[in-house]
Every structure is written in structure tokens, then in C-alpha cells.
N, C-alpha and C positions, 0 to 999 in steps of 0.2 A: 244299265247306266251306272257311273260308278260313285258311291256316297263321296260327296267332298266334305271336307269340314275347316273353314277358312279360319282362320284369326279372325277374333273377335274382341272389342272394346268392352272394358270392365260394364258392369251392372253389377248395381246395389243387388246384395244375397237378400232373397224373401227375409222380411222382418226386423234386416237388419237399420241403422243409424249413421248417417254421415254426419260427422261433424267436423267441420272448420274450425283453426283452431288457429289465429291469427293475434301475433305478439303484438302489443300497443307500440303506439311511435314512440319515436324517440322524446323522452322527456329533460326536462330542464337541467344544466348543470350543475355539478355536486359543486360547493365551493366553501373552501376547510372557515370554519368556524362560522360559515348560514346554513345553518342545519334544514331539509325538509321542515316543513307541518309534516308530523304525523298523525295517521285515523286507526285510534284502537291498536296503536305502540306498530305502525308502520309505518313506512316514507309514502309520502303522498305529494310529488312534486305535478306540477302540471306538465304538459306539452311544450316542448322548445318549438320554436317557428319549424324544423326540420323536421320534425314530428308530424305538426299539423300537415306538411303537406302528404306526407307520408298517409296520415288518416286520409286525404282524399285519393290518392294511389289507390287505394289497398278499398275503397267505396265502390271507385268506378270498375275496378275488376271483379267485383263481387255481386255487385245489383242486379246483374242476371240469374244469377243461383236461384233456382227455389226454395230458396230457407222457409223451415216452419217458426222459428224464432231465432231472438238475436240476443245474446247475453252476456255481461258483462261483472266485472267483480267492484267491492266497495270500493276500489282507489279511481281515483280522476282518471288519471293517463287511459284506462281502458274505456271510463266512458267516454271520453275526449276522443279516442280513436274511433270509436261506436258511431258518434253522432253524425257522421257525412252518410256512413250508409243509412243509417236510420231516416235521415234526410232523404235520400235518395228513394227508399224501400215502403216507409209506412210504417216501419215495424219498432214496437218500443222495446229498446234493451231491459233483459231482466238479470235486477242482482242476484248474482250467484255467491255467498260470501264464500264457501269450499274454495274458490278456484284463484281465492286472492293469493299471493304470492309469496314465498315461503319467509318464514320472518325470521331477520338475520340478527336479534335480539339485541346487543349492545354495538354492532354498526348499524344499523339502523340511519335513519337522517342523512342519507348521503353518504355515510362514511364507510362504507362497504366500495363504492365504487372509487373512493380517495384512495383507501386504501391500496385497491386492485391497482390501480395507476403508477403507485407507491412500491410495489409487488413486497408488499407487503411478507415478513418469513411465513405467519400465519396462514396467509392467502397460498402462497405456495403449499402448505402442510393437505390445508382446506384441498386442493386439486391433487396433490399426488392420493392421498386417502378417501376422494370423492364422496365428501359427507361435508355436508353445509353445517352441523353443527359441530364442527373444529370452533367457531367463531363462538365468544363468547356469548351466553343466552342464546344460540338460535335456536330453532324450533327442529325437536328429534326427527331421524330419517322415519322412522317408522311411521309416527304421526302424522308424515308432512305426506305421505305415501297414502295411508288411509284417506285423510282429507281429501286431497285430488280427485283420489276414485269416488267419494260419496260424490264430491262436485261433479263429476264426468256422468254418473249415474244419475245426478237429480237433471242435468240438459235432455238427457239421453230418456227418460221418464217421462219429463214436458212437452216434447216434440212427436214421444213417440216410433213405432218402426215404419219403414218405409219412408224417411223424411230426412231432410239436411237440418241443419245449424248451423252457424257463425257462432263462435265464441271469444271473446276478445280478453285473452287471458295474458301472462305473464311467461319468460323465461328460463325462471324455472318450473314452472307450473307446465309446462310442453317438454321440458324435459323428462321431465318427472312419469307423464304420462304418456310417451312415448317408450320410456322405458320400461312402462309396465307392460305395452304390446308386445315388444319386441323382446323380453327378457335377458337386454344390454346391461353393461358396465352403468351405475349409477349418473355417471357423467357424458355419458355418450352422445345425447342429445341435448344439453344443456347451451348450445351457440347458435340458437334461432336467433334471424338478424329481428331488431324490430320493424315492424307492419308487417310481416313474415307471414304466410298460409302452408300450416300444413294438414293435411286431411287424415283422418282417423276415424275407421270404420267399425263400431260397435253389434258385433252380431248378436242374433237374436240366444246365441247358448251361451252366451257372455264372455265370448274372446275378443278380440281387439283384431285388425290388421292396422297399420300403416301406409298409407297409400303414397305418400309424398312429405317428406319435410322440408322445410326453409324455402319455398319457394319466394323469390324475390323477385320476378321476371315482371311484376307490376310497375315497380321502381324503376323500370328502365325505359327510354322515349318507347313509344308506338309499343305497348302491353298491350297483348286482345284479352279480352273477360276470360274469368272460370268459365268451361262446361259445365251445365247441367248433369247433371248425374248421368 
């Protein structure tokens, strides 16, 4: 008889971590001179209605996964987006502060995304040289790099191997650590839409895969759930 060896559907590597890694909705508009609340010198705006339904989009495709936990950074938008699956799941979000979002120092309150609207020369300078601190005060690539990885590292700790996550992080922050699997251009991954899912595989000798970025196929009528692993 003669050995077949068919195509086969991924499985998690012995030991290794899935983590979901899914952008908060869309939040509230920038608008020139109503600056954000900031938390600890960052914009901390809530969820636009567009958002919020997004937050439940991005619940109901997700509430089948087996996640071991669910976690979230100190800004609202992520816990706002958190709370429908939590809802859904049982499962209480934990603050990760590592994974909060990269801080754009003196735009800050809004005025990072005015600006961008604006195209700003700056903004322009910021994307051909793919380094977030072109902008006045923001916070060094290298730092913003480390940070990430501890935050990736304390999910990836908490949960454990053999096990999923849901992480309800930031746009740059999936940037950020997308690039560190893939060892891309600094900005390669930096246009995850938001309620976005993208999956990131932690193995157990401490590499990274990439399994999928930007998925948005929830946001659209009739989305079936995530697979289980």
C-alpha cells in the first residue's frame, strides 16, 4: 500500500501560544481644539457608536475560541471593545499596561489624527522615515519595541503554552509586534482596520509566526466565528 500524506490544517506547535490580537473600535472623533482626556500623558477617548457596534462584531466571532484569558490595556477604547466578549464569555479582562499604545508625546489629545487628516509635512516626514518619534515627545522606537515584547511576553506567561488569548490592543502596538515576527519594514504592519483580528503564534523557543493579519470578515453581514485552534 502506498503512504499518502494529505494536506493538513494548522495545529498549534507542542508548547507553543496563540494569541489574538484584535484592534479596539473605532473611537470618538478628533475635534481641533476638544482635546481627548488623557490617562498618564495619553488620549483616552471613548468608543464612537461605530465602534461600539464593531465591539459586538468582533464578540460574536470570537466567543467560540477557547481563550485562556482576555486582556486589555489602561485606555477605555480597549476595554470598551473587551466588554461584549467578556459579556459573552465569563471571562474578566486583564490590564496589561506594556501593550497600551505608543505615545505620540506633544499630539497626543487628538491631535495626531488632525494632524494626519491635515497631512500634515511632519506626518509625511513620520511615514517616509517609519519612526513614530519624528513627532514631537513621542516615545523612542527602541523603547516602544521593548515594551511590546514584555507586554506580549507577560499574556504569553499568564495563559501559558498550549492555550489562546484574545488581546484587545492598539494599532500601533500590532504593528509593532507583527514586525517583530516577521522582521519587516518598521511600518509594514501599522494599517490594521479597527475590531481587526490578527493571530500571532508564540512558540515555545521564543519565535514568533504570523498566522493572519487584519482580518475584518466579522464586519461584514453573515461572518461565521473564529475556529478553534
Amino acid at each position: 500500500m502506498t503512504d499518502r500524506y494529505p494536506h493538513r490544517a494548522f495545529a498549534l506547535p507542542p508548547g507553543a501560544t496563540e494569541v489574538l490580537l484584535v484592534r479596539h473600535g473605532a473611537s470618538a472623533d478628533a475635534v481641533p481644539g476638544e482635546p481627548f482626556e488623557l490617562v498618564e500623558g495619553q488620549s483616552d477617548p471613548p468608543l464612537s457608536p461605530e465602534g461600539e457596534r464593531q465591539a459586538q462584531a468582533a464578540a460574536q466571532r470570537l466567543a467560540g475560541v477557547p481563550a485562556a484569558g482576555l486582556f486589555v490595556t489602561p485606555l477605555r477604547r480597549t476595554v470598551q471593545t473587551a466588554a461584549p466578549l467578556s459579556a459573552l464569555t465569563g471571562m474578566e479582562p486583564v490590564v496589561v499596561p506594556d501593550l497600551g499604545e505608543v505615545r505620540l508625546g506633544e499630539w497626543e489629545g487628538g491631535e495626531f489624527r488632525i494632524r494626519a487628516a491635515r497631512q500634515d509635512p511632519l506626518i509625511l516626514r513620520m511615514l517616509a522615515e517609519e519612526r513614530w518619534d519624528v513627532i514631537p515627545g513621542a516615545e523612542a522606537m527602541d523603547a516602544f519595541a521593548r515594551r511590546v515584547d514584555a507586554g506580549l511576553q507577560a499574556v504569553v506567561g499568564a495563559v501559558g503554552p498550549d492555550a489562546s488569548a484574545v488581546a484587545v490592543v492598539h494599532g500601533g502596538v500590532i504593528g509593532e509586534l507583527c514586525r517583530q515576527a516577521t522582521a519587516s519594514r518598521p511600518f509594514a504592519f501599522v494599517h490594521a482596520d479597527n475590531a481587526s483580528i490578527t493571530r500571532l503564534v508564540a512558540l515555545a523557543d521564543g519565535r514568533r509566526l504570523l498566522r493572519s493579519f487584519n482580518d475584518t470578515a466579522h464586519l461584514d453581514a453573515g461572518a461565521v466565528p473564529v475556529s478553534p485552534r
